[in-house]
N, C-alpha and C positions, 0 to 999 in steps of 0.2 A: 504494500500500500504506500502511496506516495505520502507528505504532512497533508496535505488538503484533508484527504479521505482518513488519515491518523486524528485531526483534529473536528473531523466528523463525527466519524466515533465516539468520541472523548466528551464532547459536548451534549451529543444524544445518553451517553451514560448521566451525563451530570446531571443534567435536566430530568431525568428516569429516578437516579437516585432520591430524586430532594421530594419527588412525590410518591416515591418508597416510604421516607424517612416519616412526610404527614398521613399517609395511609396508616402505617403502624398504630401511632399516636391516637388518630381517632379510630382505629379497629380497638382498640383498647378498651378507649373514653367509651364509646358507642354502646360496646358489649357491657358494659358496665352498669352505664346509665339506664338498657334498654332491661336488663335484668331485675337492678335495683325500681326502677321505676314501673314494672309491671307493665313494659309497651311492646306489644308482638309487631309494631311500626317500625319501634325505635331498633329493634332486633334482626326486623330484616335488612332496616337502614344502615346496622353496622355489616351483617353479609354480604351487603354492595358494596363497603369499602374493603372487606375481605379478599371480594372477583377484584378489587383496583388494585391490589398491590399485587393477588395473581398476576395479574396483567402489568405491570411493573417489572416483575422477575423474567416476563416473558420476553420483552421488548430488549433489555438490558442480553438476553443469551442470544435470540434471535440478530440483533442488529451488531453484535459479535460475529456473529459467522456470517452474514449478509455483507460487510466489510472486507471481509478476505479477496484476494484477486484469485481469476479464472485459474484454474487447475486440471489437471487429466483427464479427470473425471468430472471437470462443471467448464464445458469450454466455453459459456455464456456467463461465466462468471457464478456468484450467489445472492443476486438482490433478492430472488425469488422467497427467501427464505424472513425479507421483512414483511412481503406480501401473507404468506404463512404465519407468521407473526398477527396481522393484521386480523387475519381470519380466524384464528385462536380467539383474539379477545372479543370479539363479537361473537364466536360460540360458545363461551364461558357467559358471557352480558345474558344472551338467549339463554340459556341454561339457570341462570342466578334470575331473569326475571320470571321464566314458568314459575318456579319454586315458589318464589314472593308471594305471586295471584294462588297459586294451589293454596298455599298456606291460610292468607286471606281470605279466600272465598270458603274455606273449612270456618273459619273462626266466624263468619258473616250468618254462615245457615247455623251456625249452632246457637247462634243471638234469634235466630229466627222459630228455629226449635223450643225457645222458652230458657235458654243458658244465661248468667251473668256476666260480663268481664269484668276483671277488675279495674279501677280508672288509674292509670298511668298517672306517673306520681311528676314532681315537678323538674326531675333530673334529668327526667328523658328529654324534656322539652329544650333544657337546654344544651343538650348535645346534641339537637336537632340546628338548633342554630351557630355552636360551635362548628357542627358540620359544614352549613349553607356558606359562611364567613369564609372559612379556609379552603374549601374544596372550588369556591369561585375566583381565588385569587390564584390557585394554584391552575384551574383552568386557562386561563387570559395569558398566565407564564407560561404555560406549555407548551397550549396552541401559536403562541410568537412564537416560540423557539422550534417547533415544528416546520412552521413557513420557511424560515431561514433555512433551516437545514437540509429542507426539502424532503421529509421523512412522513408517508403513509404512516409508517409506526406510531411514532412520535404523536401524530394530530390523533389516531385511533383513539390513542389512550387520553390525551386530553380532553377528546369529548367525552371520553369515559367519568374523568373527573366532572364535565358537566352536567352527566346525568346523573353523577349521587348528589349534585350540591340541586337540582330540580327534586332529587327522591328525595330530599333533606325538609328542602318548602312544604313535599305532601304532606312528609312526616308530621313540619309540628303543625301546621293546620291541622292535621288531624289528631295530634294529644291537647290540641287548645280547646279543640270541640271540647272531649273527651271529657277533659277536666273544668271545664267552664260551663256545662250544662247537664253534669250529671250523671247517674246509672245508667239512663232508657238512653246515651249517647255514648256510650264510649265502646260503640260499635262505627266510629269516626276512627278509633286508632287500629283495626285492619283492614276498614275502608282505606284510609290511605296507605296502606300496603301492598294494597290490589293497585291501588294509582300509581305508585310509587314504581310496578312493574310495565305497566303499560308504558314510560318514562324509557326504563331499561329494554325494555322488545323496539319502540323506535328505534335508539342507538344502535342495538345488536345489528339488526336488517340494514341500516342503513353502513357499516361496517362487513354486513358480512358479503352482499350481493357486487360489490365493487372488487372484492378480493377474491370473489368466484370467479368471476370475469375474464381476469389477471388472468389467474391460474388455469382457465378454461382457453389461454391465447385468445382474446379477445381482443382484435381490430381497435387502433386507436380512434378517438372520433371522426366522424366523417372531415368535420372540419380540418382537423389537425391532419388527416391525409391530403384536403384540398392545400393546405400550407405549404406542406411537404413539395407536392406538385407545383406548386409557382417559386420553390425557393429554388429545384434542380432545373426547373425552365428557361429561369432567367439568367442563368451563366452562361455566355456567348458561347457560340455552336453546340448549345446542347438542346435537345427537342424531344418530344414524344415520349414524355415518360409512361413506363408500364408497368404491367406487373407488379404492383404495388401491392407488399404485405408488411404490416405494423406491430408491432405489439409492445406489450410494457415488462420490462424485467424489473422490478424489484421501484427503484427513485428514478430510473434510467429508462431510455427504449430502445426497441430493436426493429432496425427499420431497412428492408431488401426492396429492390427495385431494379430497372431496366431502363437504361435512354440511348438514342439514336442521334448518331454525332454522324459528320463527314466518314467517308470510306477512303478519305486520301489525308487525313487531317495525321501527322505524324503523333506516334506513341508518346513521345516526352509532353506534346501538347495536349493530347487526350488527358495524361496522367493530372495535369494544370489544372483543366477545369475539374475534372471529377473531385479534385481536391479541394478545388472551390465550394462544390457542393457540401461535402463533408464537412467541412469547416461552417456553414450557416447553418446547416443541421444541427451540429453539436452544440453552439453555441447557445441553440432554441433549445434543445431538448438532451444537456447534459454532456460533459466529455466524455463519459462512460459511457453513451450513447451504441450502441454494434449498429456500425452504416456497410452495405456491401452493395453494389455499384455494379452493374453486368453493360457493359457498352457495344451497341450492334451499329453497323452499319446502316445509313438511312434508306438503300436498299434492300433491308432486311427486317422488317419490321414485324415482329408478333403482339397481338394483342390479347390483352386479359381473360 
């Protein structure tokens, strides 16, 4: 790895670490408050911060070995393996928000059945808001440091932090019901525990169907092929781009094609432009970019 991609790395752990460090802290505070306080909200509230730091340990080993350069056995490199990453934690999210609703919707019929809960006491309430506090501050720092770095990962998990600090809101709305109106309501605190999943099943889906995709070689957007197309067009004697196949490796893409230059036009100057081309590619879409370049004679044209 060259420093660039060394100091890539290094900043993706750091940033990973620091919302390691507050996950801990409030898995802690959470399980605490949500036991002591008698809240099946605040309980399942600390379980999502549980999948977050899951998901922390994930990003931190995954984007370890997604750094590595191409090797024998991975001649396209390993970004694949932040896209993997990526897909984990939105199957972990899906997986921790079923639980949540299962949970909830049990605790909902047995209120409905003629059962008591008990009202969630006043600790829960405020590790509902310790939550909301920290886990939105640590979102805003994430997701920055995500953009910069240019890491699927990275942003994954930052929305991940945004959706405990939204599961945080249902939570204490729902021990404020709880506690502020009584017996006949504190069927409010796994009311919001069902809410607090529906929060968690957005995210998951919306993580997990972009990293199918990936993984499934999926075409990058149309547009971004029409891009493509006007970027190897416009370099002098070069014409008729074809056979245009796209895809996304990991932060990076992989992008094969074909264009038709002069049939007298000498190999040093062929070599010129096709290097022209490569060089505005890369610079839109990554140096780690894999460009391959097939140049036919304008005589000899095949189409898609």
């Amino acid at each position: 790895m060259n420093e660039l991609e060394i100091n890539r790395e290094k900043k993706i752990c750091e940033v990973t670490y620091i919302g390691g460090i507050v996950n801990i802290l409030l898995i802690i505070f959470k399980f605490t408050a949500g036991f002591l306080g008698r809240s099946s909200a605040m309980m399942a509230d600390a379980v999502h911060s549980f999948s977050d730091f899951v998901t922390d340990v994930i990003v931190i080993a995954f984007v370890k070995i997604s750094g590595k350069p191409k090797d024998v056995n991975h001649d396209y490199g390993h970004g694949k393996f932040e896209t993997l990453a990526t897909l984990l934690i939105g199957t972990i999210l899906l997986f921790v928000g079923i639980g949540i609703s299962y949970n909830g919707i049990c605790a909902i019929i047995s209120v409905i059945n003629g059962a008591v809960l008990p009202s969630p006491g006043i600790i829960a309430l405020i590790g509902a808001f310790a939550s909301i506090i920290s886990k939105e501050i640590l979102f805003r720092y994430t997701v920055v440091q995500g953009k910069k770095l240019n890491s699927d990962a990275v942003i994954a998990n930052a929305w991940h932090h945004r959706s405990d600090a939204f599961s945080s809101i249902a939570t204490a709305i729902g021990i404020t019901g709880a506690i502020l109106l009584g017996d006949m309501w504190t069927v409010l605190d796994p009311l919001a525990g069902v809410l607090v999943s529906f929060f968690i099943l957005k995210t998951a889906f919306g993580l997990i169907k972009p990293s199918l995709d990936e993984l499934l070689e999926k075409s990058l957007p149309q547009s971004t092929e029409e891009d493509i197309e006007r970027s190897a067009n416009g370099v002098d004697g070069v014409s008729n781009l074809h056979n245009l196949r796209t895809r996304k490796i990991g932060n990076y893409c992989a992008i094969e094609f074909s264009v038709c230059m002069d049939g007298n036009v000498i190999l040093k100057d062929a070599h010129v432009a096709i290097t022209q081309i490569e060089n505005k590619l890369r610079q839109k879409y990554g140096s780690k970019s894999h460009i391959m370049i097939h140049i036919e004679p304008l005589n000899n044209i095949s189409t898609k």
